[in-house]
C-alpha positions in Angstrom: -16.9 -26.3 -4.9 -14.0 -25.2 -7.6 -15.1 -21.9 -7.4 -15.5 -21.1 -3.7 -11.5 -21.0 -3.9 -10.1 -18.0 -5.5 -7.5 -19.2 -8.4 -3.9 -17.6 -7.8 -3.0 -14.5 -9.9 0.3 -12.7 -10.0 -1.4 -9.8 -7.9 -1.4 -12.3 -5.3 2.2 -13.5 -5.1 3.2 -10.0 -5.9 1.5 -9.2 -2.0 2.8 -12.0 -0.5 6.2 -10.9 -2.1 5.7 -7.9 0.1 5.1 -9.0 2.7 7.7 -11.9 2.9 10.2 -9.2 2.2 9.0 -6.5 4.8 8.9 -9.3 7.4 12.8 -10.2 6.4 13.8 -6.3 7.0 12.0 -6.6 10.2 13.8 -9.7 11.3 17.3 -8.2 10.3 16.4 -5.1 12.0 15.4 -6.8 14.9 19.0 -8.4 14.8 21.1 -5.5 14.3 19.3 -3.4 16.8 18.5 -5.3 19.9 22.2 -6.7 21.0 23.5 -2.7 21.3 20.5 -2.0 23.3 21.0 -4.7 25.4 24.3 -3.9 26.0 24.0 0.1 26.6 21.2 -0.5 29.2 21.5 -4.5 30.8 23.6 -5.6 33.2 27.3 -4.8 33.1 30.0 -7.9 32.5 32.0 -6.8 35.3 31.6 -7.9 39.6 29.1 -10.0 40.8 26.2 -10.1 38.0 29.0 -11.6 35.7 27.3 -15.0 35.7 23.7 -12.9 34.6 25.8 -11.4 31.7 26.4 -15.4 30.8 22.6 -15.9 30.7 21.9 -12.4 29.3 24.6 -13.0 26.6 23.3 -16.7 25.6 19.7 -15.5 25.4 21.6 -12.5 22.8 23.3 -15.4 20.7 20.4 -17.2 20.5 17.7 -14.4 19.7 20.3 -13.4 16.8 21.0 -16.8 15.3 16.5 -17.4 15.6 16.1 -14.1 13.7 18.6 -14.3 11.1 17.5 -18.0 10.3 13.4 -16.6 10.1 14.6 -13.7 8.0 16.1 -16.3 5.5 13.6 -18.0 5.5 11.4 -15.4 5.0 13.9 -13.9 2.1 13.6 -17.4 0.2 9.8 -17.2 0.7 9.6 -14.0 -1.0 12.2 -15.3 -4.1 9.6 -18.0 -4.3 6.7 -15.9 -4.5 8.8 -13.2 -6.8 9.0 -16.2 -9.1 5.6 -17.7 -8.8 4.2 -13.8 -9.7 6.4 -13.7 -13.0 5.3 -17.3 -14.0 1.7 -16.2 -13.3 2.0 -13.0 -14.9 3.2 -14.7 -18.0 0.3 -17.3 -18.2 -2.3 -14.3 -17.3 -0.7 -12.5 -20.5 -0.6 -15.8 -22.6 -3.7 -16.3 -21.7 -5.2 -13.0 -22.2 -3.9 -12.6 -26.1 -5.4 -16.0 -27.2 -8.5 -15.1 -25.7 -11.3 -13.4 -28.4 -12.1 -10.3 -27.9 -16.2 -10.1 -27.7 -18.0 -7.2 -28.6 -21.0 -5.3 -26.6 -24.4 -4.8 -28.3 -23.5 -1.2 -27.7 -20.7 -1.7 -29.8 -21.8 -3.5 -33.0 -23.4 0.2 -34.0 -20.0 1.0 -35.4 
């Protein structure tokens, strides 16, 4: 049973590093982009769709404030996994100069 489950390596946390980092961009892209567009092609503030630019404006405020508390979130998930992959890649090199080194068959020719 241990070893259906893969055993975390730093190549691991280094992906998910990625990852948690391109989905930050994304999310702070997504906030810096969509209230202009909004804006340039909704409804205008002025006459009698005033009270729809309320509701259009509130659903702005709150897409921002959801998307720029996901894309910390997702920021401290990356700084996690940036640390989890050093600490990993330290044990993996630990581990890898107290291990023997074994020689081949082919090898013992020499």
């Amino acid at each position: 049973m241990y070893k259906m489950w893969c055993m975390p390596t730093s190549r691991c946390y280094k992906g998910l590093t990625i990852l948690f980092g391109i989905w930050a961009v994304a999310l702070l892209l997504l906030g810096i982009m969509i209230p202009p567009i909004v804006r340039q092609h909704g409804v205008q503030p002025k006459g009698p769709d005033e009270a729809e630019w309320l509701v259009i404006q509130t659903r702005i405020t709150t897409l921002l404030w959801c998307s720029y508390i996901m894309a910390a979130a997702f920021a401290g998930a990356s700084l996690l996994s940036v640390a989890a992959c050093l600490a990993y890649r330290t044990k993996e090199r630990n581990s890898a100069e107290s291990e023997p080194i074994l020689m081949d068959e082919k090898d013992t020719d020499l």
